[in-house]
Steps between C-alpha positions, in 0.01 A plus 500: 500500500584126598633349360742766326881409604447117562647241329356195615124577373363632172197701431314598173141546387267232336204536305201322620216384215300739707686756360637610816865536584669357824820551632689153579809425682619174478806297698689188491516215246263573227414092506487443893154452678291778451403743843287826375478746813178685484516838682209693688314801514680792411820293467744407239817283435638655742349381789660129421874663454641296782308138409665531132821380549498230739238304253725556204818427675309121583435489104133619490391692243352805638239771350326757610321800325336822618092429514287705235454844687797478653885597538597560100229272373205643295255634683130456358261686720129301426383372779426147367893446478557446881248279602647183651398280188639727253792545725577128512468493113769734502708283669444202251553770209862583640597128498345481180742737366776375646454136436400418802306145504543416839615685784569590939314803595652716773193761563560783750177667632232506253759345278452204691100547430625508123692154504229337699256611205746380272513171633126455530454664102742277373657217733696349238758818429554524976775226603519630893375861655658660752255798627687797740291697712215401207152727504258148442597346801532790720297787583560859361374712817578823307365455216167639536609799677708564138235451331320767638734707495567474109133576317494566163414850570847584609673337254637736299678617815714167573835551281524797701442342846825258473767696630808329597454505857210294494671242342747520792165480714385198304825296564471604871159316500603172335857461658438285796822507782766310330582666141564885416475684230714848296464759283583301266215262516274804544624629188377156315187465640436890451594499143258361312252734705655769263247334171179637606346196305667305817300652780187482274527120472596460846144651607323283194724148651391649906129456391481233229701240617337237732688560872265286734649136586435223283294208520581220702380274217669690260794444695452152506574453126804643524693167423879645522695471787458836654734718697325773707729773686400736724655750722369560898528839465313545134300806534322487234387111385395344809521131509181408666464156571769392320594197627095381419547664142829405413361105594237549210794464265532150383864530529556843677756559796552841654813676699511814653792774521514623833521887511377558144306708348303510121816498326678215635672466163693790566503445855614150589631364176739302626183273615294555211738403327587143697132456502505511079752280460409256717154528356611485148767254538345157330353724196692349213522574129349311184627461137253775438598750768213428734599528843331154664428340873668176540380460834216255553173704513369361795472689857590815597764684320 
């Protein structure tokens, strides 16, 4: 599995005082500003592969780590681990361990859900967020439909209702008309399918976790400048009124990648990755490792 064979990132496991145990990868100058990309549902380290590099090459220091329940991470399967609050404290516990203070968030999907909560649970440890095709702002249209269609009742039935062709299936779904995918990023994604604590979690995370948009006055605390991404052709998070939402951040801009889909990560990085830099690019480091704004707070970011 990624990232096995590459020399530019390093991955190992860390233990969490929650006893848990995560897998991180981390990239780039281990005292350059801090960006933590926070995957989505179902998702790992992997989906970020090609936004890696180009922040490490620009002297970021870059981590990432597989979610609880997911890719090679432990996978506890009570119900009260996947709610968005205890979700978010997850988040906080992974910087904890890795001596975090302050950080960027990059959240994908309901990874971008995750580093909103972050930055509302603790605004002192979120320098900037940059949200891609984030559940919170956008609407999940499927996601009562797969609720239904996952009661507990069936449950012991799910690790053997993941074949690998409807991962393929999946990555039909969230690929927009841009980016396309191989067996080799079916493989990844299907893999960790193969624990059958993986599906279990998935199911507990598809039913805990809070998928409805947030608050527009929740929003409006959001003091860091804000990056919001979204592709025309997402399938899956629609970006309802986005332009009216996205103006409820205090400092919150949006751009849109023409022709993608849920995974513009993978699909347009070349953009994605523009957008981060530019969006990162006054973050500066302290004596203490901090990563700082030194632009005047004032206005939109």
């Amino acid at each position: 599995m990624y990232p096995a064979g590459r020399s530019d990132v390093t991955a190992r496991f860390v233990a969490l005082r929650s006893g848990l145990r995560v897998r991180v990868l981390e990239a780039g100058p281990a005292h350059g500003v801090p960006v933590f990309f926070v995957h989505g549902w179902a998702c790992s380290i992997y989906v970020f592969r090609r936004n890696y590099a180009a922040l490490a090459d620009a002297g970021y220091r870059v981590v990432a780590a597989d979610l609880k329940g997911h890719g090679l991470s432990d996978k506890p399967l009570d119900t009260a681990e996947y709610t968005l609050d205890a979700m978010g404290r997850h988040v906080l516990e992974i910087m904890d361990a890795l001596a975090l203070r302050r950080a960027a968030l990059v959240g994908h999907s309901l990874g971008g859900a995750l580093a909103v909560r972050t930055a509302l649970q603790a605004p002192e440890r979120v320098s900037r967020l940059a949200l891609l095709a984030p559940v919170g702002i956008g609407v999940v249209s499927l996601m009562r439909l797969l609720q239904l269609l996952t009661p507990r009742v069936i449950a012991p039935l799910l690790p053997y209702m993941a074949p690998r062709w409807t991962v393929a299936a999946g990555l039909h779904l969230v690929y927009g008309g841009i980016g396309t995918f191989d067996a080799r990023d079916v493989d990844e994604y299907w893999a960790p399918t193969q624990f059958p604590e993986f599906v279990h979690a998935m199911r507990e995370l598809l039913h805990a976790f809070y998928w409805d948009p947030g608050e527009r006055s929740e929003l409006s605390r959001i003091e860091q400048p804000t990056l919001v991404m979204f592709g025309t052709r997402d399938r899956v998070v629609h970006p309802r009124a986005l332009e009216t939402v996205v103006g409820c951040l205090p400092r919150g801009r949006f751009e849109l990648v023409e022709g993608g889909g849920h995974t513009i990560p993978e699909e347009a990085p070349g953009q994605v990755n523009a957008a981060l830099l530019a969006h990162f690019a006054d973050l500066r480091v302290d004596m203490r490792g901090e990563a700082r704004d030194v632009v005047l707070r004032v206005g939109k970011a």
